[in-house]
C-alpha positions in Angstrom: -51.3 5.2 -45.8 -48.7 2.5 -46.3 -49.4 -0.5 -48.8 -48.7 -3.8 -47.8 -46.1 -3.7 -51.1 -44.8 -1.0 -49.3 -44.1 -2.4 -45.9 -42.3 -5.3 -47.9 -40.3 -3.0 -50.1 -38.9 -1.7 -46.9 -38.6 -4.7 -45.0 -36.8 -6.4 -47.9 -34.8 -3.3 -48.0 -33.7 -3.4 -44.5 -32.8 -6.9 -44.7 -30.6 -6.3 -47.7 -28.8 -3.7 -46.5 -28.0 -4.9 -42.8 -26.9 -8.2 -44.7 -24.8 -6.2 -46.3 -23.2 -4.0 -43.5 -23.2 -6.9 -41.3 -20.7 -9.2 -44.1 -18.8 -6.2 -45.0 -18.2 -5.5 -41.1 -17.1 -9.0 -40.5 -14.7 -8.8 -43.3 -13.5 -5.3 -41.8 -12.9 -7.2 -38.3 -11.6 -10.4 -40.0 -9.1 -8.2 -42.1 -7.8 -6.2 -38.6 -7.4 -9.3 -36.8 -5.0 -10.6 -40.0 -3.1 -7.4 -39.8 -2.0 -8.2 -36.2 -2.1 -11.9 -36.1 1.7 -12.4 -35.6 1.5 -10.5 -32.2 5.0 -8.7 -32.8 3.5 -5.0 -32.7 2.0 -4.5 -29.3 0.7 -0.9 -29.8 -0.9 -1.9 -33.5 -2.2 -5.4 -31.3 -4.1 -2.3 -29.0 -5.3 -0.1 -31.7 -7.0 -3.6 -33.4 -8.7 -4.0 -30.1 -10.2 -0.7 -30.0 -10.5 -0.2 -33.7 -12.9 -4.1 -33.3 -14.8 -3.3 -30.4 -15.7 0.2 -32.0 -16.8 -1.5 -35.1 -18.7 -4.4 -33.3 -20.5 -2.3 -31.4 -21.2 0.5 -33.9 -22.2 -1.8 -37.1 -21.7 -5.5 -36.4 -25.2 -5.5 -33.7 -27.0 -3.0 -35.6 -26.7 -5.1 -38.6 -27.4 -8.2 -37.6 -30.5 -6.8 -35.5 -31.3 -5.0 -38.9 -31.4 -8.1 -40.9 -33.5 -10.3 -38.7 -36.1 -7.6 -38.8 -36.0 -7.0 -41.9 -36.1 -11.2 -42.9 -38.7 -11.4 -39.9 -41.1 -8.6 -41.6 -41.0 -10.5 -44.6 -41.2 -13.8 -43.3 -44.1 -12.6 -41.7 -46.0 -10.9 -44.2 -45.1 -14.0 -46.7 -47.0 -15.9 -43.6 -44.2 -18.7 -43.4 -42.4 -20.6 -40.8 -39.1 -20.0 -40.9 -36.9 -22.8 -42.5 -34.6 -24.9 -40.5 -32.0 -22.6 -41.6 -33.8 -19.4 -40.1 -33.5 -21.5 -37.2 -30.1 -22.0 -37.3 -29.1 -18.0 -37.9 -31.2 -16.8 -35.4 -29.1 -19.9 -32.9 -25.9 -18.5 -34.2 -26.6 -15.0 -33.5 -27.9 -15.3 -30.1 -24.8 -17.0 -29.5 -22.5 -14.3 -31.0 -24.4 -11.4 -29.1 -24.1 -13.0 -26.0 -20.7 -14.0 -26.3 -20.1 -10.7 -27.3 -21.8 -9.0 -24.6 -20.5 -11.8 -21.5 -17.4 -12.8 -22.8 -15.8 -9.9 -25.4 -16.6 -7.0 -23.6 -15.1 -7.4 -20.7 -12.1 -9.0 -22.4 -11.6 -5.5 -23.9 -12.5 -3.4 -20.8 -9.5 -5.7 -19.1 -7.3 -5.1 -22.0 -7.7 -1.1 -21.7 -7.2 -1.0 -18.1 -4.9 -3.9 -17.7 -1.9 -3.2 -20.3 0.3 -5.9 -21.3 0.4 -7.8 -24.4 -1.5 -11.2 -22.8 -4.6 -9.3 -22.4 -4.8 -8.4 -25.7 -3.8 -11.5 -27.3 -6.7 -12.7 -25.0 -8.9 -10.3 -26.8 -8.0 -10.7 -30.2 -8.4 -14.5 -30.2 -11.7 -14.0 -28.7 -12.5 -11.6 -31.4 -11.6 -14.2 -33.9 -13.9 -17.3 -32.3 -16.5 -14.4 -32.1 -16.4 -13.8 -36.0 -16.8 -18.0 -36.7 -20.6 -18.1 -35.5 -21.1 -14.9 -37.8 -19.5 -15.8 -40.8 -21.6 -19.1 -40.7 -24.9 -17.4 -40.2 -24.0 -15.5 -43.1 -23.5 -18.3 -45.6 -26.3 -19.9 -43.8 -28.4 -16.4 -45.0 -27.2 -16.8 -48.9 -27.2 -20.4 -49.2 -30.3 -21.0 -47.3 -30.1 -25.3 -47.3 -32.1 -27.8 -46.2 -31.6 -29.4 -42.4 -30.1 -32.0 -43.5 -27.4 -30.3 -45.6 -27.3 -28.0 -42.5 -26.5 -31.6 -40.5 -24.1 -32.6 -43.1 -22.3 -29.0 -42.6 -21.8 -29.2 -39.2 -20.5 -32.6 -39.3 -18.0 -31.5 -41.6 -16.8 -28.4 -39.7 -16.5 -30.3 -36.7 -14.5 -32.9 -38.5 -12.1 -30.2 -39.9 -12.0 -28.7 -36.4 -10.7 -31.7 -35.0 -8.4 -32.1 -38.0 -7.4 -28.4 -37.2 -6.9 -29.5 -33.3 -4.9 -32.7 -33.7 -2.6 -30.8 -36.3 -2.1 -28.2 -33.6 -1.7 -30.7 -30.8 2.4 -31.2 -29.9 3.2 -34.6 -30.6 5.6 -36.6 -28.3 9.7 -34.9 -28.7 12.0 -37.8 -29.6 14.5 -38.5 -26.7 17.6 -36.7 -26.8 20.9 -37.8 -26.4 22.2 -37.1 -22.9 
């Protein structure tokens, strides 16, 4: 029969190690997505989108599923609440599975049945706002802060967003000569 130290053992070791899969599989994705970003190889730009949507749905979901059982066991058995950060993960990953599954997925379908590089351009840039909400939830995971660092956080990414926008925004073209 199974010990509680057991049961925690376990539960602590499935949370490690879908932690673990889950970053690496981000970085895997995050590192295809940089291989193609310039868009100048359509038939590499295809591979990515099959090579992504292979990976997401063979390790990225199992992993994150795998680490919120595994932190849920032990929060459980620990009888604690979880944190305000706990909060915020589990937030983030509902919103990246159901992107994924609403949004991503039939992106790719499209892009395989529908060639042509807009399609997959379509897919890889969803790909990348898809890996945003993850990578967060992961430093959320190590860094585990308080609400109100978790306030602060989100004030300063969505001050460095806009940054990011207005930077990318085109500016009025100075008249030409006629």
């Amino acid at each position: 029969m199974a010990t509680i130290m057991d049961l925690l053992l376990v539960s602590g070791l499935i949370h490690i190690i879908g932690g673990l899969v889950w970053a690496g599989s981000v970085a895997v994705l995050g590192l295809i997505l940089l291989s193609v970003a310039d868009g100048s190889d359509h038939e590499a730009a295809r591979r990515a989108v099959d090579e992504a949507a292979l990976i997401d749905r063979c390790a990225l979901r199992p992993a994150m599923l795998a680490t919120v059982a595994g932190g849920g066991g032990l929060a459980w058995a620990a009888g604690a609440l979880p944190g305000g950060w706990a909060l915020v993960v589990l937030a983030l990953m509902g919103a990246t599975l159901t992107l994924g599954i609403t949004v991503l997925r039939p992106a790719v379908e499209m892009a395989r049945h529908v060639p042509g590089p807009a399609s997959v351009r379509r897919v890889l840039g969803l790909a990348a706002i898809h890996l945003a909400p993850q990578a967060a939830a992961l430093a959320l995971l190590v860094l585990r802060p308080g609400m109100s660092e978790i306030i602060l956080l989100g004030g300063l990414v969505a001050c460095l967003g806009l940054a990011v926008a207005l930077a990318r925004t085109p500016g009025e073209e100075p008249a030409r000569a006629a």
